[in-house]
C-alpha positions in Angstrom: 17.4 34.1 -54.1 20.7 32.9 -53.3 22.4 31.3 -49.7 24.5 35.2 -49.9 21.0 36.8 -49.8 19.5 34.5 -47.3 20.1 36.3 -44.0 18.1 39.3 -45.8 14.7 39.6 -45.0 12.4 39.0 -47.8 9.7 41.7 -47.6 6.5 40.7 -50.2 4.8 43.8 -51.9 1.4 43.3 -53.2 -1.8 45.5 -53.9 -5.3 45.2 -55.2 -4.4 48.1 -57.9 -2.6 45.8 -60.6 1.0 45.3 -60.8 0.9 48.3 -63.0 0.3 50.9 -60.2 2.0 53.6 -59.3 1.3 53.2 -55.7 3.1 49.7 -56.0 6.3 50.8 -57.7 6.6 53.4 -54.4 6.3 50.7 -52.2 8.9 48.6 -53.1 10.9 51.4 -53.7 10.4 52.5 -50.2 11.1 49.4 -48.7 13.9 48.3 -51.1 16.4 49.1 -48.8 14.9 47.3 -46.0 15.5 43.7 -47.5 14.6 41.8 -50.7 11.6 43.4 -51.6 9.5 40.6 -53.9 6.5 41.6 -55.7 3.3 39.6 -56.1 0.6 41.0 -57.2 -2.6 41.2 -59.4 -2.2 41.2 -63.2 -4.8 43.3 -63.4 -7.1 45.4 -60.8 -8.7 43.3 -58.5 -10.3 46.6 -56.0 -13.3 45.8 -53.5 -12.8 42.2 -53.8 -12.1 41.6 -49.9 -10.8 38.4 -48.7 -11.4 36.4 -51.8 -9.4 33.6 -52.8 -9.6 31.7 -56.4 -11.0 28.4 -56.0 -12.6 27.4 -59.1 -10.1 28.5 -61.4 -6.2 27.6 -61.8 -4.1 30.7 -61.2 -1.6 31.7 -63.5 1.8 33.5 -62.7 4.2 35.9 -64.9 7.5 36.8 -64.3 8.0 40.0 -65.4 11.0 40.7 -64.4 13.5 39.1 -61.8 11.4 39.4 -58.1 7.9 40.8 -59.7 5.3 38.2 -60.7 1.8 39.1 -62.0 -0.8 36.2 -60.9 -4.3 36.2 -62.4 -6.0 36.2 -58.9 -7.0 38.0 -55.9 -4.5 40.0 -53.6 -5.2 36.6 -51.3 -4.4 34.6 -53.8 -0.9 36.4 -54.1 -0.1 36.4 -50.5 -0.9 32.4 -50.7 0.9 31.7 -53.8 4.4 34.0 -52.1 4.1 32.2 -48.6 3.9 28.3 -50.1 5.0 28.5 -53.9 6.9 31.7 -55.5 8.9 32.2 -52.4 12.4 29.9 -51.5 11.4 30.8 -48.0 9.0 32.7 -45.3 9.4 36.5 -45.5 9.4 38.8 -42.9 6.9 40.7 -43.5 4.2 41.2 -45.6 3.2 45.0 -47.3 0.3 45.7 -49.5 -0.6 49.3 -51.4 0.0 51.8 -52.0 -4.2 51.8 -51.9 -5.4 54.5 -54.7 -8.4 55.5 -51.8 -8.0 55.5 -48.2 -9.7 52.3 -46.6 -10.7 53.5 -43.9 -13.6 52.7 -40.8 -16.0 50.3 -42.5 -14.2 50.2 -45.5 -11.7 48.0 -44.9 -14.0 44.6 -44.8 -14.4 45.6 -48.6 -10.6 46.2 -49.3 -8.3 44.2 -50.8 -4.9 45.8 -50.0 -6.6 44.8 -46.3 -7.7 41.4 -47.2 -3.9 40.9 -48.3 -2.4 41.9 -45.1 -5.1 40.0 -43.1 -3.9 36.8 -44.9 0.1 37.1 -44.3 -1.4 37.7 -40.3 -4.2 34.2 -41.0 -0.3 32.6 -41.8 1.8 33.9 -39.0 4.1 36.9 -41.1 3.7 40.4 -39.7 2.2 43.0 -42.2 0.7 46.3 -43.0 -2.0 47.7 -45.6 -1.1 51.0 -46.4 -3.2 53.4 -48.5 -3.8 56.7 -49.3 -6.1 59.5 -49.9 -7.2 60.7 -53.3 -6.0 64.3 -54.8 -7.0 64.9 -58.1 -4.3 67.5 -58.8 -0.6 66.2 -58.6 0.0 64.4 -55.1 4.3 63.8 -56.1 4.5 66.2 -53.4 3.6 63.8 -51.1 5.6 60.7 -52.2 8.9 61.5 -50.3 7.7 62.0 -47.4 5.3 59.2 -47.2 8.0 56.5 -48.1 9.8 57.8 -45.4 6.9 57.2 -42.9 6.7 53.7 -44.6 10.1 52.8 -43.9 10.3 54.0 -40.2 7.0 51.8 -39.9 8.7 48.9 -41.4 12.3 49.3 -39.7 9.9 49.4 -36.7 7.9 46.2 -37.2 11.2 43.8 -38.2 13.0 45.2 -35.3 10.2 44.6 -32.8 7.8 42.6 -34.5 3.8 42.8 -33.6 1.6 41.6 -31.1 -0.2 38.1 -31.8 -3.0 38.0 -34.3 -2.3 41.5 -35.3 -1.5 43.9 -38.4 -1.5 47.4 -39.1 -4.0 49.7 -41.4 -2.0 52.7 -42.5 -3.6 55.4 -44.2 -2.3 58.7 -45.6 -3.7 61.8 -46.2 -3.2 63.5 -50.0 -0.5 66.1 -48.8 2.3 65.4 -47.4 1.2 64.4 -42.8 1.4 66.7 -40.5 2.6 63.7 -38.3 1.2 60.2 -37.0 -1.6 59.5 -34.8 -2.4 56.0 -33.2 -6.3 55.4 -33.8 -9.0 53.0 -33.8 -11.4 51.8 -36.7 -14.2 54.2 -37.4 -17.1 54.7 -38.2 -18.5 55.5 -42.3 -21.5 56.9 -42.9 -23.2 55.4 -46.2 -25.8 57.7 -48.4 -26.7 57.5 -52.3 -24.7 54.5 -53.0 -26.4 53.4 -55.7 -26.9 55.2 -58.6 -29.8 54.6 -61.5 -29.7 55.4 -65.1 -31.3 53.8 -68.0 -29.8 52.5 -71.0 -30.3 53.8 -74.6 -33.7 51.1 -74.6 -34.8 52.5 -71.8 -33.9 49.5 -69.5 -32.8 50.6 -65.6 -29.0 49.6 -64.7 -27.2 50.8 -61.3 -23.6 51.7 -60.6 -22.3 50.8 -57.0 -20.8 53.6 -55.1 -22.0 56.7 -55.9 -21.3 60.1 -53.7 -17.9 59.6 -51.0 -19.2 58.2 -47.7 -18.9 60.8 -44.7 -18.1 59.7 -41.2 -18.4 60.2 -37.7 -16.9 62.4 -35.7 -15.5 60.2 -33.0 -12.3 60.5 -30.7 -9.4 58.8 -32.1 -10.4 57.9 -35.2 -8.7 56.6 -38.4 -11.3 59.1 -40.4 -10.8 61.8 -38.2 -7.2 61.8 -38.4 -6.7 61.7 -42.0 -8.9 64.4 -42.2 -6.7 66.5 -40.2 -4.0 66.1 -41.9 -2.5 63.2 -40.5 -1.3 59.7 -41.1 -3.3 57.1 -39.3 -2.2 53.7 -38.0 -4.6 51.4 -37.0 -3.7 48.3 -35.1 -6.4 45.1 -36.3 -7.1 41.7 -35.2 -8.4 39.0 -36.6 -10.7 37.8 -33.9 -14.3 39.4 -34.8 -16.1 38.1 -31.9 -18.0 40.8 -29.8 -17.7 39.6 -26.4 -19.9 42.4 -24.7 -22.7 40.0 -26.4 -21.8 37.1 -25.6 -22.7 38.3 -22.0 -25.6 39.6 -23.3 -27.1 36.7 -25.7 -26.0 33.9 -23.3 -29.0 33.5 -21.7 -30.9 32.1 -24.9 -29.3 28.6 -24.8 -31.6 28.2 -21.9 -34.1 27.9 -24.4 -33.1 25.7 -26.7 -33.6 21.6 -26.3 -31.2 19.4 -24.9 -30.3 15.8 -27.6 -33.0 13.9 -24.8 -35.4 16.4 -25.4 -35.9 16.8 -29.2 -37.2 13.1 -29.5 
């Protein structure tokens, strides 16, 4: 990056497909025009693997060509290595997908297009997961369209930013949206995720994720709306804590002992 490209902003693409995705080589094409579109991503496919980070192990980085790097670690681990090491400066925003799966409802504490986003957020850059649903038949159809979505969503967030603490889940359906909806997380519905079958000895082994979870039906929700037909953008936070229950717990420390009192 040079001082001439420095009032650009730097936009950082990552995934959790693999550098090699297809979903990846849309994103930064969608957002090319936006800024400087840097990619940092797995070396290899590093799906379901949350908010990981590589902590026992030194992480390696490739340049394969000038502004994409593949680094043997998590998507974590790429955001990390792009906010204090790869990158000459902070970008300006933080993208991570195209997801091959929507990550959707409960879904997302698995994800690690999420997990990715949720880190540039943990640092203070803006961001957005974005994913999409699966088609088996040809979904190039939808491609044009979609990147157009994804740049009006990021000409949207560097003009105006988002709120504190905050990033966005985006999810697409497989054919092209019939428009956008605003939603909140849902609600999956898990049955027959684990499959047995026995190996040629005759010894059990289990696959993870068998049949697609269903969900429920529930007003303005990020299932519900892909479903339809529609994109879905889901506003997150970082701060888990249910305070409906903190009301309704708060009554047990009366119970426990004060320092005096445990001698």
């Amino acid at each position: 990056m040079t001082a001439e490209t420095a009032a650009v902003p730097v936009i950082l693409v990552t995934n959790d497909d693999g550098i090699h995705s297809v979903g990846l080589q849309i994103l930064r094409e969608a957002v090319a025009a936006l800024g400087q579109a840097v990619v940092i991503a797995p070396d290899r496919e590093q799906s379901a693997t949350g908010h990981a980070m590589t902590l026992h192990a030194p992480l390696r980085v490739e340049r394969i060509r000038p502004d994409w790097y593949a680094v043997s670690g998590t998507p974590t681990d790429c955001v990390n290595l792009g906010l204090h090491g790869l990158l000459p400066c902070a970008p300006a925003l933080v993208v991570s997908g195209i997801n091959k799966g929507c990550n959707l409802a409960d879904d997302i504490t698995y994800s690690g297009t999420v997990a990715a986003a949720m880190e540039a957020t943990l640092m203070g850059v803006s961001a957005l997961a974005i994913s999409q649903d699966l088609l088996h038949d040809d979904q190039k159809a939808s491609y044009t369209c979609m990147m157009r979505y994804i740049r009006l969503l990021v000409q949207k967030v560097l003009a105006e930013g988002l709120p504190a603490d905050t990033f966005l889940n985006v999810n697409f359906p497989a054919l092209p949206p019939l428009g956008l909806r605003l939603t909140r997380q849902g609600k999956r519905i898990y049955d027959k995720q684990i499959i047995e079958k026995k190996d040629p000895r005759g010894r059990p082994y289990y696959w993870l994720g068998g049949e697609p979870p269903g969900f429920e039906r529930q007003q303005d929700c990020d299932c519900g709306a892909v479903a339809d037909g529609y994109a879905s953008v889901t506003p997150l936070h970082l701060d888990l804590t249910n305070y409906h229950s903190l009301s309704a717990i708060r009554h047990w420390t009366q119970d426990f002992p004060a320092e005096q009192d445990c001698h």
